[in-house]
PDB file of the backbone (N, CA, C, O) and the ligand in Angstrom, with CONECT records:
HET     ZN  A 101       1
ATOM      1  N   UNK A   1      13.756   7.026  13.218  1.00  0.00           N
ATOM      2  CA  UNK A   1      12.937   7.817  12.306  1.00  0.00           C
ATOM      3  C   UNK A   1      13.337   7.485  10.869  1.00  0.00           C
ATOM      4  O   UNK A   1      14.532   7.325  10.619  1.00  0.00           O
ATOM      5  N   UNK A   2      12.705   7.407  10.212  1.00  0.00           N
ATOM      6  CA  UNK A   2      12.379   6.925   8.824  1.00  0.00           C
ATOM      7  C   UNK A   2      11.938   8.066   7.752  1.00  0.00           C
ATOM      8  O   UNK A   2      10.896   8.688   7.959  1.00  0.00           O
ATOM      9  N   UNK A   3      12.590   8.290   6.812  1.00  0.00           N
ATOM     10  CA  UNK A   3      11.980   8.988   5.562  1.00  0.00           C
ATOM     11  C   UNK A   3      11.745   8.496   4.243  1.00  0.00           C
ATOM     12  O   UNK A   3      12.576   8.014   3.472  1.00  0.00           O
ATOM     13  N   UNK A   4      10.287   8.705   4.033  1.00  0.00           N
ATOM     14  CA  UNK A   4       9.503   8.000   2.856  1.00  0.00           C
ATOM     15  C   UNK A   4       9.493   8.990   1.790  1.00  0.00           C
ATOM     16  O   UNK A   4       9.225  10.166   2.037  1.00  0.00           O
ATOM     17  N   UNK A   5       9.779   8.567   0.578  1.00  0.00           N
ATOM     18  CA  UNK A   5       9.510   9.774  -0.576  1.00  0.00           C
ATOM     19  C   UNK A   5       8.434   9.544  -1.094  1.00  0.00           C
ATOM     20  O   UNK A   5       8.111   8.454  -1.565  1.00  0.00           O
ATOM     21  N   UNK A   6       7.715  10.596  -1.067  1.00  0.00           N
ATOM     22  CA  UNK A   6       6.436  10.576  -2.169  1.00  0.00           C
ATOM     23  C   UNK A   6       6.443  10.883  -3.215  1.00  0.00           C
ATOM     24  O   UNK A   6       6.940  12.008  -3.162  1.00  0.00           O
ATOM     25  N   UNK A   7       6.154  10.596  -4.575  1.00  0.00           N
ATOM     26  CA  UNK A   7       6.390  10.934  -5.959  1.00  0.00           C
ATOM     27  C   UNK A   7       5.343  12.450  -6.181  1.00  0.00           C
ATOM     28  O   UNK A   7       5.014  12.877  -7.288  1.00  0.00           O
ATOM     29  N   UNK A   8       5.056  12.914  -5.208  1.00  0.00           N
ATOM     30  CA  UNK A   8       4.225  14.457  -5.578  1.00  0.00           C
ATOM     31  C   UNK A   8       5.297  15.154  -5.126  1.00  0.00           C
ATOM     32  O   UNK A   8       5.704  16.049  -5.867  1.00  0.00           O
ATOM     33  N   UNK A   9       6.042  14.908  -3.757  1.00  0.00           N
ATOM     34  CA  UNK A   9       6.359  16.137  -2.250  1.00  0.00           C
ATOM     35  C   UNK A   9       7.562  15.822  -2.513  1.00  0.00           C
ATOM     36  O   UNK A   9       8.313  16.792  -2.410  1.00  0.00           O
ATOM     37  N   UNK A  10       8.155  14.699  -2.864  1.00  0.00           N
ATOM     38  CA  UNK A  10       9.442  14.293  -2.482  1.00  0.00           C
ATOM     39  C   UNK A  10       9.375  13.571  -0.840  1.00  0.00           C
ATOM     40  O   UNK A  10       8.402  13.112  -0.243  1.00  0.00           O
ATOM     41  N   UNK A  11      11.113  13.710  -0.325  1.00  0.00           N
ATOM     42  CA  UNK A  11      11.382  12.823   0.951  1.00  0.00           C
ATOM     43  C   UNK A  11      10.578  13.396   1.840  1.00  0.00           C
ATOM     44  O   UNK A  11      10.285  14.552   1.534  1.00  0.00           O
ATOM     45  N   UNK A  12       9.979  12.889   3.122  1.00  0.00           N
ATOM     46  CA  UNK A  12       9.071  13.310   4.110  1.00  0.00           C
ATOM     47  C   UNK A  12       9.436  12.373   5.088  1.00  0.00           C
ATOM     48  O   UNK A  12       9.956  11.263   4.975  1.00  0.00           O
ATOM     49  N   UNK A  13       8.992  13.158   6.286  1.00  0.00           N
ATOM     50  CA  UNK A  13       8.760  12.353   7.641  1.00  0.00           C
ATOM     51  C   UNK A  13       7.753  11.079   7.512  1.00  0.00           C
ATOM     52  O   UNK A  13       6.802  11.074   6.730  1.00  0.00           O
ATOM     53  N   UNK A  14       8.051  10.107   8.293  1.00  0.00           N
ATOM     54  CA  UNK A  14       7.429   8.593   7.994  1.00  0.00           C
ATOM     55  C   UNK A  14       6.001   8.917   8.926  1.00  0.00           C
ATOM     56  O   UNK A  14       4.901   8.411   8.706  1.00  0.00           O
ATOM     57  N   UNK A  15       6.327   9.894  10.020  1.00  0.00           N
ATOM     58  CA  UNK A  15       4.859   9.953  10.323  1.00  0.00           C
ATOM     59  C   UNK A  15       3.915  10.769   9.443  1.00  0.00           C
ATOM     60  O   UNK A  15       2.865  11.150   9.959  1.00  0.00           O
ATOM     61  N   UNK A  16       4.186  11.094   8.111  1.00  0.00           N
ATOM     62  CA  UNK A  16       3.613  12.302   7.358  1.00  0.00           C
ATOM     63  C   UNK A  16       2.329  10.838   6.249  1.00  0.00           C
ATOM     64  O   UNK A  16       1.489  10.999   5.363  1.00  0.00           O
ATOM     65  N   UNK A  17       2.844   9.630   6.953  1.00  0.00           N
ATOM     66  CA  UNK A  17       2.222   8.221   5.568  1.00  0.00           C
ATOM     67  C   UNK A  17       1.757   7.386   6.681  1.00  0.00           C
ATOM     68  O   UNK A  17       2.166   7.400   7.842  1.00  0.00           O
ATOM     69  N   UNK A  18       0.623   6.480   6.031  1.00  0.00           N
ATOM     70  CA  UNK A  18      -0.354   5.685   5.994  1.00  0.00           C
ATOM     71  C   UNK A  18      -0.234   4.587   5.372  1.00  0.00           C
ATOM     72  O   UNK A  18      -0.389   4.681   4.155  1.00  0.00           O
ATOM     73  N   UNK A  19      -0.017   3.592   5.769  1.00  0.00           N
ATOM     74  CA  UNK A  19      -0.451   2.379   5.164  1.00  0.00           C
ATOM     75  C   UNK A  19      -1.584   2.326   4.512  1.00  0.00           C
ATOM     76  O   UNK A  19      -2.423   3.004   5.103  1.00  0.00           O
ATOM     77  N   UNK A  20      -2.206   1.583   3.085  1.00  0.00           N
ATOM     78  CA  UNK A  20      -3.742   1.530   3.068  1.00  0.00           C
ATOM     79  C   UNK A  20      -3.758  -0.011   2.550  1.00  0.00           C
ATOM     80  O   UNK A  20      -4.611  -0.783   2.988  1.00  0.00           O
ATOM     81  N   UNK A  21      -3.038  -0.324   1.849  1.00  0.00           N
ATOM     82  CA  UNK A  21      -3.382  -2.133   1.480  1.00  0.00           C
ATOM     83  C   UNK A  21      -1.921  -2.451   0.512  1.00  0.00           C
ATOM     84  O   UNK A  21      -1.239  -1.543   0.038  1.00  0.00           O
ATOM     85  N   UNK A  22      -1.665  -3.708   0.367  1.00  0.00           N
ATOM     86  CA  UNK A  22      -0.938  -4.367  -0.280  1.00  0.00           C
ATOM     87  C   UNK A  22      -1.487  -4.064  -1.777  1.00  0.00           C
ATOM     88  O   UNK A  22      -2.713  -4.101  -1.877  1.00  0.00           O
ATOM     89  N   UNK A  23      -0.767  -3.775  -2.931  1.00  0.00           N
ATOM     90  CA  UNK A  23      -0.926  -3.591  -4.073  1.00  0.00           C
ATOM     91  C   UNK A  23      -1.351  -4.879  -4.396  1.00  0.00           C
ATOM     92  O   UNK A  23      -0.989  -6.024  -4.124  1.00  0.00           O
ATOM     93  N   UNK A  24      -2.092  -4.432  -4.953  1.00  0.00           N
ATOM     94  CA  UNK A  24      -3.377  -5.635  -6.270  1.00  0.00           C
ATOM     95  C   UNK A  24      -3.868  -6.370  -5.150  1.00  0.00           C
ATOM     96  O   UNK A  24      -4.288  -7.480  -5.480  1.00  0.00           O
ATOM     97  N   UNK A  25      -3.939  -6.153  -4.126  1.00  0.00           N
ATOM     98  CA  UNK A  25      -4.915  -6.408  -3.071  1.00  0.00           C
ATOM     99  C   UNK A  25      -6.453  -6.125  -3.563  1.00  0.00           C
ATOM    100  O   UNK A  25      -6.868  -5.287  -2.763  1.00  0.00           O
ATOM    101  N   UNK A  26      -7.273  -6.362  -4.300  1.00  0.00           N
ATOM    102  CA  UNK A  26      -8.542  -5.855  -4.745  1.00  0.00           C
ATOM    103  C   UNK A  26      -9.674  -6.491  -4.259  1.00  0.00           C
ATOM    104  O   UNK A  26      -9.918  -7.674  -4.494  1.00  0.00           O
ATOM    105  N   UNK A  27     -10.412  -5.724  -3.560  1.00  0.00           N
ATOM    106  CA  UNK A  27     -11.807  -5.651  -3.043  1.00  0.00           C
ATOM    107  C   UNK A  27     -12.498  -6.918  -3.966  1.00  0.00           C
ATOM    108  O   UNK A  27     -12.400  -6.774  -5.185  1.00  0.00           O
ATOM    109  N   UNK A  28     -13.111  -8.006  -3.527  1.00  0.00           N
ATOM    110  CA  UNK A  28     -14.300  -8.615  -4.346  1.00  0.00           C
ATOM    111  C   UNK A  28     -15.327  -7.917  -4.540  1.00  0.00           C
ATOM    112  O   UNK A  28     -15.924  -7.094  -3.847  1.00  0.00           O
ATOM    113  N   UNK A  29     -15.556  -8.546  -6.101  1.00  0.00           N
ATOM    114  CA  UNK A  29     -17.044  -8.130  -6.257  1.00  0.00           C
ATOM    115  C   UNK A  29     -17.873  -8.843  -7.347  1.00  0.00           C
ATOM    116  O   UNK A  29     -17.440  -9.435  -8.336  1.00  0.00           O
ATOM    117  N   UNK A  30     -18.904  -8.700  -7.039  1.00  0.00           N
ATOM    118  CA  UNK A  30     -20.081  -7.898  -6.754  1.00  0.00           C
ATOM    119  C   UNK A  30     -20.285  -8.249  -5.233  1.00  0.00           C
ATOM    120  O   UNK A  30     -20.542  -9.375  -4.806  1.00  0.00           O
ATOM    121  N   UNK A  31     -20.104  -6.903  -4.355  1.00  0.00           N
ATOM    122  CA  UNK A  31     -20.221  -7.048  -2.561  1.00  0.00           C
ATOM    123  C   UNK A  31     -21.811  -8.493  -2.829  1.00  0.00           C
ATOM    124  O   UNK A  31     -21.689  -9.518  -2.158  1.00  0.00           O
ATOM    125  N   UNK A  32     -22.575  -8.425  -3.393  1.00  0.00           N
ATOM    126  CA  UNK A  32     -23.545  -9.155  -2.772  1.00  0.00           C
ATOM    127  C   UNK A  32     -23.485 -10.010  -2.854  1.00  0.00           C
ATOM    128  O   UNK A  32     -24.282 -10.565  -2.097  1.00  0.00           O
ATOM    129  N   UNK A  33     -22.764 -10.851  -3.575  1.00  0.00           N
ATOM    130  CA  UNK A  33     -22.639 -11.935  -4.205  1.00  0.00           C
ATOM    131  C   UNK A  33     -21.241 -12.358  -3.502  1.00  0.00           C
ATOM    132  O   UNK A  33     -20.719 -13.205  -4.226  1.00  0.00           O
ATOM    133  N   UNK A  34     -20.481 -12.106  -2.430  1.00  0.00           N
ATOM    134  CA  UNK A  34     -18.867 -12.494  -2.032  1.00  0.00           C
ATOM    135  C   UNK A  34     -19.495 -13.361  -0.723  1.00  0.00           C
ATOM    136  O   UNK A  34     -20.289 -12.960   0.128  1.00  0.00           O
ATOM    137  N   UNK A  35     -19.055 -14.286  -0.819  1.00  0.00           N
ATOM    138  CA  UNK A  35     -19.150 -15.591   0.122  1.00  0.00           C
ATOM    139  C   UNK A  35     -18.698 -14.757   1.716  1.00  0.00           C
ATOM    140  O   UNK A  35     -17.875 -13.842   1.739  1.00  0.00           O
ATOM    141  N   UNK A  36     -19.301 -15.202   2.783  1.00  0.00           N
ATOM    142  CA  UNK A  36     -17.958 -14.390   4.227  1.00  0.00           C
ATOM    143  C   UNK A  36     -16.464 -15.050   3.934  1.00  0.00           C
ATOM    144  O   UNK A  36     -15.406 -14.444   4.102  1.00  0.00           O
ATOM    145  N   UNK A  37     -16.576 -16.247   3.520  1.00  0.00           N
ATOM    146  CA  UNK A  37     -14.560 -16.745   3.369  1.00  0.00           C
ATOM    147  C   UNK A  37     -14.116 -16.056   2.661  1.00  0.00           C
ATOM    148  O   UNK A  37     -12.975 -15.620   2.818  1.00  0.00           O
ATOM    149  N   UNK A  38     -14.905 -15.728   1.621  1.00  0.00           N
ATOM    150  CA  UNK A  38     -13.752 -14.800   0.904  1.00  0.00           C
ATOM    151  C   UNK A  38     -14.001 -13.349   1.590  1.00  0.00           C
ATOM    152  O   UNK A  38     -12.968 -12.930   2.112  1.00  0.00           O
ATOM    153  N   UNK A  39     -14.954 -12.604   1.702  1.00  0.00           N
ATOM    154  CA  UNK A  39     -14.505 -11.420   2.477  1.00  0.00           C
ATOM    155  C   UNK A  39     -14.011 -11.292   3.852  1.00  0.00           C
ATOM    156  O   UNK A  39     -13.876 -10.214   4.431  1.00  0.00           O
ATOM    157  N   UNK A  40     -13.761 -12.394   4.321  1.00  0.00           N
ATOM    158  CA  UNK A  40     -13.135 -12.543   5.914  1.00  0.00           C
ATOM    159  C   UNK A  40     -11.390 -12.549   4.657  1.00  0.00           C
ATOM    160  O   UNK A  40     -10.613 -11.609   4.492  1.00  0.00           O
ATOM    161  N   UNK A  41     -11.339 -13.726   4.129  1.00  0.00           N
ATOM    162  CA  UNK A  41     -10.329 -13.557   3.173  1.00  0.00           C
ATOM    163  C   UNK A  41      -9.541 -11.993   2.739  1.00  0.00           C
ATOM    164  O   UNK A  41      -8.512 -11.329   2.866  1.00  0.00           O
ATOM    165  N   UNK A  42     -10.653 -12.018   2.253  1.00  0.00           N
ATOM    166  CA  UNK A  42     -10.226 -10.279   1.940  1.00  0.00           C
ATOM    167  C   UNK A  42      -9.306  -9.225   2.872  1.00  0.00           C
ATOM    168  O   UNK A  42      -8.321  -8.508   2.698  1.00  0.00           O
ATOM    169  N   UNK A  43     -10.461  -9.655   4.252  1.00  0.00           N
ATOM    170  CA  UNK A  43     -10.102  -8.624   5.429  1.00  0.00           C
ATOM    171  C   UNK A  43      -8.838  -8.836   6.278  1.00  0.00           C
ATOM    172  O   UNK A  43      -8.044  -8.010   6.727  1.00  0.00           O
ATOM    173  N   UNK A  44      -8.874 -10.137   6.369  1.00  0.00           N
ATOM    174  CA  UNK A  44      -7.835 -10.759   6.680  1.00  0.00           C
ATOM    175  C   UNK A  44      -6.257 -11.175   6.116  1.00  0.00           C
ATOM    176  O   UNK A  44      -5.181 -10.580   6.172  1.00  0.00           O
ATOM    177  N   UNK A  45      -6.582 -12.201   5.675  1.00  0.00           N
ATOM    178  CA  UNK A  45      -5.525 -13.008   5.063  1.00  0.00           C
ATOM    179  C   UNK A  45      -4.846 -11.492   3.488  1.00  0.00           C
ATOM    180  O   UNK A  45      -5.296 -10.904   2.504  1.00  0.00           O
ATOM    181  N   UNK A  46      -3.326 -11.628   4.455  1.00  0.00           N
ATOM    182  CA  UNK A  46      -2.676 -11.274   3.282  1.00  0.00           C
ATOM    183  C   UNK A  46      -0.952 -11.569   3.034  1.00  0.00           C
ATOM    184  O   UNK A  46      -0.376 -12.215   3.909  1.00  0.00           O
ATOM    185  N   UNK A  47      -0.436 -11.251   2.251  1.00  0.00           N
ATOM    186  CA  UNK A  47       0.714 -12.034   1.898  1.00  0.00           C
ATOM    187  C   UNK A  47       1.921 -11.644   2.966  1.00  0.00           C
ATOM    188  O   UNK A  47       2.502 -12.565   3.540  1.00  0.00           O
ATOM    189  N   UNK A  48       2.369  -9.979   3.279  1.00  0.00           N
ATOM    190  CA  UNK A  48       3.014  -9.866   4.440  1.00  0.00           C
ATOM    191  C   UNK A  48       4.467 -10.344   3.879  1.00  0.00           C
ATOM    192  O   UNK A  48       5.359 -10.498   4.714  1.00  0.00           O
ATOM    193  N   UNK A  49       4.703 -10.548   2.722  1.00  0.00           N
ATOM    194  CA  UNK A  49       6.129 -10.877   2.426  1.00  0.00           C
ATOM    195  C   UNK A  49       7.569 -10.732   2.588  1.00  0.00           C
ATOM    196  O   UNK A  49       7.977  -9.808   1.885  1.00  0.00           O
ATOM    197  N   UNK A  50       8.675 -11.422   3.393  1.00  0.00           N
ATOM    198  CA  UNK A  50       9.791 -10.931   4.127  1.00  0.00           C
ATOM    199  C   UNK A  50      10.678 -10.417   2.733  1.00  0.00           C
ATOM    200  O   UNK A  50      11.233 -11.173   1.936  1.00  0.00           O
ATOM    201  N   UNK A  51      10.661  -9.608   2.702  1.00  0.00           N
ATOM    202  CA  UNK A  51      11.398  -8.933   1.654  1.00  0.00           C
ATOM    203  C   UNK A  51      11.218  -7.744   0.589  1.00  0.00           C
ATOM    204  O   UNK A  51      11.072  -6.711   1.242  1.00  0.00           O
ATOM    205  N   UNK A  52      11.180  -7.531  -0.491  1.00  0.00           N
ATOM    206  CA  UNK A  52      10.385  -6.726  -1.361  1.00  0.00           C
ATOM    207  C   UNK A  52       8.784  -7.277  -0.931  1.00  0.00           C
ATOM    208  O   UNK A  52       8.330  -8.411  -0.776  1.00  0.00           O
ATOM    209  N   UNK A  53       8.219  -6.006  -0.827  1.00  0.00           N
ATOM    210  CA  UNK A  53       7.048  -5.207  -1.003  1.00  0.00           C
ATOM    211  C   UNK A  53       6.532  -4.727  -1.358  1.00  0.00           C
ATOM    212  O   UNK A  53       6.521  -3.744  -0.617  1.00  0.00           O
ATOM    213  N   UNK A  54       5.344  -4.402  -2.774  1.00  0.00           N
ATOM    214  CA  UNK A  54       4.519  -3.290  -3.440  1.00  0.00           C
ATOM    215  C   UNK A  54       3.350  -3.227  -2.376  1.00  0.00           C
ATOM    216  O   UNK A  54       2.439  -4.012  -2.112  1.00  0.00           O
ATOM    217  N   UNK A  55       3.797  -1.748  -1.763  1.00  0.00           N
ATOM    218  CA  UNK A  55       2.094  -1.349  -0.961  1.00  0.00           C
ATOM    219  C   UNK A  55       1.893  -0.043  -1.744  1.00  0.00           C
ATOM    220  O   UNK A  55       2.605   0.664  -2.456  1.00  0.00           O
ATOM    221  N   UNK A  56       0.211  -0.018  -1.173  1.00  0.00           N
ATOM    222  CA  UNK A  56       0.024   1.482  -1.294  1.00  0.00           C
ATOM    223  C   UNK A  56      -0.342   1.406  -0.488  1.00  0.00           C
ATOM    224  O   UNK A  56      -1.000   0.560   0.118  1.00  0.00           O
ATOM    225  N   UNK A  57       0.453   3.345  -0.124  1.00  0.00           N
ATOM    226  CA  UNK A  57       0.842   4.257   0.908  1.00  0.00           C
ATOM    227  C   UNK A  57      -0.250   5.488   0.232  1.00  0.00           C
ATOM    228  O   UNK A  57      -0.527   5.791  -0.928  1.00  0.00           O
ATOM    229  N   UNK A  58      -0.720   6.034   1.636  1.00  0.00           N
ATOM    230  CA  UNK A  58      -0.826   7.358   1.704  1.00  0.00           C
ATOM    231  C   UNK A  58      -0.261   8.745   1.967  1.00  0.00           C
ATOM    232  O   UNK A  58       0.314   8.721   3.056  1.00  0.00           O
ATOM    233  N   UNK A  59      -0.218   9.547   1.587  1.00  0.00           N
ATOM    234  CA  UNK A  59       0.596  10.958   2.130  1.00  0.00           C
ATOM    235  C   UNK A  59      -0.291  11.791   2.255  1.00  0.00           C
ATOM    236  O   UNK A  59      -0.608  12.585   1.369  1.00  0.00           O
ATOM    237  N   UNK A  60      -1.004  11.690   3.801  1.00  0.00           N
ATOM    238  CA  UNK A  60      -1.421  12.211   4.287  1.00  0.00           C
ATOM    239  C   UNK A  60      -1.624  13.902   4.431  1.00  0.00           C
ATOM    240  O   UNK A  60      -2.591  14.569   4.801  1.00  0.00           O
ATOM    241  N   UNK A  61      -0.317  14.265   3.985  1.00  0.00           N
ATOM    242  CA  UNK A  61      -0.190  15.924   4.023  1.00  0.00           C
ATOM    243  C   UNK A  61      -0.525  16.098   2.162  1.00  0.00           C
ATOM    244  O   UNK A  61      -0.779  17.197   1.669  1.00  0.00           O
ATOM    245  N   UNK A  62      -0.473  15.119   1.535  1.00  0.00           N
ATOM    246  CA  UNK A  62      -1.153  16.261   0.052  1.00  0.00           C
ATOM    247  C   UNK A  62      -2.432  15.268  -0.113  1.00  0.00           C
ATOM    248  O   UNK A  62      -3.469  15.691  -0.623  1.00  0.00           O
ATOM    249  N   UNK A  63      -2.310  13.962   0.329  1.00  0.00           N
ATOM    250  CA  UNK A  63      -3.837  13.581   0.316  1.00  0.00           C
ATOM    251  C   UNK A  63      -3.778  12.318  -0.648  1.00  0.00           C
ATOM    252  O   UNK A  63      -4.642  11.453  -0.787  1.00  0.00           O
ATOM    253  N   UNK A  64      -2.373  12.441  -1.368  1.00  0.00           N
ATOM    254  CA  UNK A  64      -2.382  11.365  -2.335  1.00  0.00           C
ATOM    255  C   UNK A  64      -1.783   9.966  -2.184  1.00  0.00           C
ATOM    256  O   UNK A  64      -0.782   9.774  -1.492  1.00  0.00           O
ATOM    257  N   UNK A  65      -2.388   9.039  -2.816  1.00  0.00           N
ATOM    258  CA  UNK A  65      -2.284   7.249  -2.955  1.00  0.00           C
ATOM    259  C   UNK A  65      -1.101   7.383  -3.850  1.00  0.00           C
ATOM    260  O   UNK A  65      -0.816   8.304  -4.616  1.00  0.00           O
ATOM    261  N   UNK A  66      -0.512   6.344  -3.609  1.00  0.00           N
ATOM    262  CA  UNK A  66       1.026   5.835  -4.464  1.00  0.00           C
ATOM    263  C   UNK A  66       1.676   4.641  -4.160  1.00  0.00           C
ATOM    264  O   UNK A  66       1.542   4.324  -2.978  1.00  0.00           O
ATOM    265  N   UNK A  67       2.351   3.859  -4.852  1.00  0.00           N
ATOM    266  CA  UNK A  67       2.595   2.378  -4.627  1.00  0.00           C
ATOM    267  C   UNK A  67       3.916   2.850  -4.356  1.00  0.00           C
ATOM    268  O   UNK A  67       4.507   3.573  -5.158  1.00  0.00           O
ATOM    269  N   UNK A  68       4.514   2.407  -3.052  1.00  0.00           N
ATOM    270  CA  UNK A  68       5.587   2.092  -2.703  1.00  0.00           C
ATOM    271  C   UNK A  68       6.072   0.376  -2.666  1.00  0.00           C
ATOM    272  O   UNK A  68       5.339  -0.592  -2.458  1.00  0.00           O
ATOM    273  N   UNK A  69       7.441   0.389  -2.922  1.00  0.00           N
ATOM    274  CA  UNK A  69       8.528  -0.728  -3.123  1.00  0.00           C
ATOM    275  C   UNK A  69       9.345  -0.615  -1.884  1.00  0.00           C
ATOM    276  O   UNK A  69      10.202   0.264  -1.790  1.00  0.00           O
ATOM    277  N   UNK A  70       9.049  -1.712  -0.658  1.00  0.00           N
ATOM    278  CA  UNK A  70      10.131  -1.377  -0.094  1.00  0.00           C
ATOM    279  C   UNK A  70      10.607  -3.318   0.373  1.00  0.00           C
ATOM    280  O   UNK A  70      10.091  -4.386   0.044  1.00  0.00           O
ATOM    281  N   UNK A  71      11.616  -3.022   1.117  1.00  0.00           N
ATOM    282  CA  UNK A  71      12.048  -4.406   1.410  1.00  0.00           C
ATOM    283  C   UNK A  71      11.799  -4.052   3.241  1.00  0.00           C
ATOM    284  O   UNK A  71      12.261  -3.266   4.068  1.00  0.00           O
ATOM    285  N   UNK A  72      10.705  -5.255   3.207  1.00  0.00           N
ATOM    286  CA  UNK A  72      10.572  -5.162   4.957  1.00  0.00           C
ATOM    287  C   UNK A  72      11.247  -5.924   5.704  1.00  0.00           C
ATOM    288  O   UNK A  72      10.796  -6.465   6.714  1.00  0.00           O
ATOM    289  N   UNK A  73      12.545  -6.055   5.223  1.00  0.00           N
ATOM    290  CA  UNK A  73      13.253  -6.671   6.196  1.00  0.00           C
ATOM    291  C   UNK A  73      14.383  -5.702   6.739  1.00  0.00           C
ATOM    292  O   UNK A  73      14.808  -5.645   7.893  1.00  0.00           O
ATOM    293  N   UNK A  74      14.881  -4.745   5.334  1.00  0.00           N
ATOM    294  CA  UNK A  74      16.223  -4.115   5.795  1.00  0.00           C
ATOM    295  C   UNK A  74      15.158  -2.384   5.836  1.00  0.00           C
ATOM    296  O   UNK A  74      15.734  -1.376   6.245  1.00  0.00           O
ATOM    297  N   UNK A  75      13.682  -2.299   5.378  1.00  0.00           N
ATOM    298  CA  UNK A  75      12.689  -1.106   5.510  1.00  0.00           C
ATOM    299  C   UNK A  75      13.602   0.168   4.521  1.00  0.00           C
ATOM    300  O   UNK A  75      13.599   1.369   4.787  1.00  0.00           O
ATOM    301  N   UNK A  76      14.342  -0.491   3.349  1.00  0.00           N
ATOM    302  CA  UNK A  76      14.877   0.074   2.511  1.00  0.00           C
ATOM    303  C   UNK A  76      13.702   0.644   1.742  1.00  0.00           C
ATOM    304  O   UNK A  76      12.611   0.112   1.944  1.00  0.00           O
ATOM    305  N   UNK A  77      13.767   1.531   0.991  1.00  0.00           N
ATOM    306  CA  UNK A  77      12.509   2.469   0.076  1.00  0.00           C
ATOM    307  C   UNK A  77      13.310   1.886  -1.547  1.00  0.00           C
ATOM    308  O   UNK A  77      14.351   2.298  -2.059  1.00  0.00           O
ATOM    309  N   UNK A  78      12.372   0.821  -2.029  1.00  0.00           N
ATOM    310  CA  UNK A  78      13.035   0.542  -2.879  1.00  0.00           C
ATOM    311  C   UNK A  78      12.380   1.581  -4.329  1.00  0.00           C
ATOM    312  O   UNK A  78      13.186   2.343  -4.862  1.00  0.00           O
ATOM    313  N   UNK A  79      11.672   1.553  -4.591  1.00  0.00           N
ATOM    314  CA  UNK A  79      10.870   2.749  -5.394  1.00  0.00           C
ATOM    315  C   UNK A  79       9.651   3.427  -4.788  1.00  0.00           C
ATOM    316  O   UNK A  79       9.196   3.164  -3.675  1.00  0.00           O
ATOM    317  N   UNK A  80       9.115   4.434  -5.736  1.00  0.00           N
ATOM    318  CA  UNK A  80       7.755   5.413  -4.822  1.00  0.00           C
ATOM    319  C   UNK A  80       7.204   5.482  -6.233  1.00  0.00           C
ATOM    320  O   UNK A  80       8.061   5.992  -6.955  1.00  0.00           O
ATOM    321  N   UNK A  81       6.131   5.175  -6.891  1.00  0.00           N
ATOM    322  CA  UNK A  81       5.634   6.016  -8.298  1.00  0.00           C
ATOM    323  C   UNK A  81       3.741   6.254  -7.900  1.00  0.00           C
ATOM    324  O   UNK A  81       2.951   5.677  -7.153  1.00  0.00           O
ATOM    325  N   UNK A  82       3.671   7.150  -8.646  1.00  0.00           N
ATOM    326  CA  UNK A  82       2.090   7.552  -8.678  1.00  0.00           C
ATOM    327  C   UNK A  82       1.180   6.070  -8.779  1.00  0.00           C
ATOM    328  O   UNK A  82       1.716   5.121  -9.352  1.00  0.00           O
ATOM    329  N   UNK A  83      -0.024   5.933  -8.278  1.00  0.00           N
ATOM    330  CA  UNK A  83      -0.748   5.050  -8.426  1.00  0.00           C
ATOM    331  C   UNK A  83      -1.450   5.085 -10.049  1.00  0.00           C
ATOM    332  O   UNK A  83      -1.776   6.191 -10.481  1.00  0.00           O
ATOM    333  N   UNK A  84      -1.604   4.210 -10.669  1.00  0.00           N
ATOM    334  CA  UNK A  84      -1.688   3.763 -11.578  1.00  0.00           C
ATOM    335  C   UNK A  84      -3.452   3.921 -11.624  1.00  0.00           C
ATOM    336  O   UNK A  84      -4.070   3.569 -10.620  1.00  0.00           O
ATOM    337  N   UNK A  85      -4.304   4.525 -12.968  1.00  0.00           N
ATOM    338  CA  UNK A  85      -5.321   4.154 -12.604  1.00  0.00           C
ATOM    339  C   UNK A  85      -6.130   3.153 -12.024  1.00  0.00           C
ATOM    340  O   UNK A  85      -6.203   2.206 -12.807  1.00  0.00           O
ATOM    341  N   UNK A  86      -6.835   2.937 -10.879  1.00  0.00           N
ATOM    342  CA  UNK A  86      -7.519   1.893 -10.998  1.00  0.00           C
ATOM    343  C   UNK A  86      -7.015   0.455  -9.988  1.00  0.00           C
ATOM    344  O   UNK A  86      -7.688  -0.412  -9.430  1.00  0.00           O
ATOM    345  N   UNK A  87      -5.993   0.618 -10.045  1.00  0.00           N
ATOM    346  CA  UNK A  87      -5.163  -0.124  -9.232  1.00  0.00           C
ATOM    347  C   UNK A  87      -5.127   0.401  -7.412  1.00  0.00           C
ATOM    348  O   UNK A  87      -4.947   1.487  -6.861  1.00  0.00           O
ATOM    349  N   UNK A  88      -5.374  -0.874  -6.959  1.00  0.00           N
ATOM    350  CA  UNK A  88      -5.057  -0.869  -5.507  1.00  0.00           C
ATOM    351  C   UNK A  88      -4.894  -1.920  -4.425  1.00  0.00           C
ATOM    352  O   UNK A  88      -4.620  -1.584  -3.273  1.00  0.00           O
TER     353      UNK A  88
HETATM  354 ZN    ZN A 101       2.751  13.965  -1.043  1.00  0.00          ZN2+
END
């Protein structure tokens, strides 16, 4: 068992979070205009990096997005801060 801090709640149970995408992971656009390689791209292909990590996480129990820092190798919590406008 694992505890994730959220920058609203503080430390929490790891089943209390959600994965939602790799930070600066950003949607193409204009949707009508995105080739399928790049939105298979999109859907698919992502970096998955052995080590430090910027994702955003969800916390499911207050509802809020936030970029977590962690290292996925040793699943250390390297920072937690509020999501940044706009960013995801
Ligand atoms: Zn929270």
């Amino acid at each position: 068992m694992q505890v994730f801090p959220c920058p609203f709640c503080g430390l929490r149970d790891e089943t209390e979070f959600h994965f939602a995408v790799e930070a600066g992971h950003a949607r193409p656009e204009p949707a009508a205009e995105v080739s399928d390689a790049d939105w298979a791209a999109y859907l698919y292909l992502h970096k998955a990096p052995k080590g430090a990590s910027r994702e955003v996480w969800l916390h499911t129990t207050c509802g809020e997005y936030f970029i977590m820092t962690r290292n996925t190798v040793s699943r250390e919590v390297l920072s937690s801060e509020a999501l940044p406008g706009g960013e995801a």
